[in-house]
C-alpha positions, 0 to 999 in steps of 0.5 A: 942713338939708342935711349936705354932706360934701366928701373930696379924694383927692390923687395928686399923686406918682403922676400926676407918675410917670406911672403913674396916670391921674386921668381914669380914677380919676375914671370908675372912682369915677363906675361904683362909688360906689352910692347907695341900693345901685345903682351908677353912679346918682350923680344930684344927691346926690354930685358927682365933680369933678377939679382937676388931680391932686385928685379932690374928692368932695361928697356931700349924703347919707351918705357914709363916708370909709371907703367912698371909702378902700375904692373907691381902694384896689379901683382901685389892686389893678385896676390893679396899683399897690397893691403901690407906693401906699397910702392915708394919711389926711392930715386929716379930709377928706383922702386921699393916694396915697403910696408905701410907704417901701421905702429906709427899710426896707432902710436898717434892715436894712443895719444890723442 
């Protein structure tokens, strides 16, 4: 019995920004994910695909999570976003780019 697993990352307030290009998200994670301790050898075992501003990643060898978290936010520090976006985990299989909540903060300072 084969395990699949299925993540989704969703940047869908960056794209619609205009900063972030999911095309070459999906590149850099195609280059970076390693299988078996090489990068860029994806083979049949993990499938990268794009569905407008979801990318969907579906691995049938282990594959954690955690590693996909590590790969975007690697993406965001190269291209100098990850002062603006973090990664929230939305559910179980789900990741999202949200921006940091800057108004809030300066709202609670205004009122100290």
């Amino acid at each position: 019995k084969k395990v699949v697993l299925k993540f989704t990352i969703d940047c869908q307030s960056p794209v619609e920004d205009g900063i972030m290009d999911v095309g070459s998200f999906e590149k850099f994670l195609h280059d970076k994910i390693k299988v078996n301790g090489k990068a860029g050898n994806l083979g049949e075992a993990i499938v990268i695909s794009r569905d407008k501003t979801k990318i969907n990643v579906t691995a049938e060898t282990a594959f954690s999570k955690r590693y996909l978290k590590y790969l975007t936010k690697k993406y965001l520090k190269k291209h100098s976003l990850r002062d603006w976006l973090r990664v929230v985990s939305s559910n179980k299989t789900t990741f999202e780019l949200r921006y940091f909540n800057i108004h809030e903060n300066e709202e609670e300072e205004a009122e100290e």
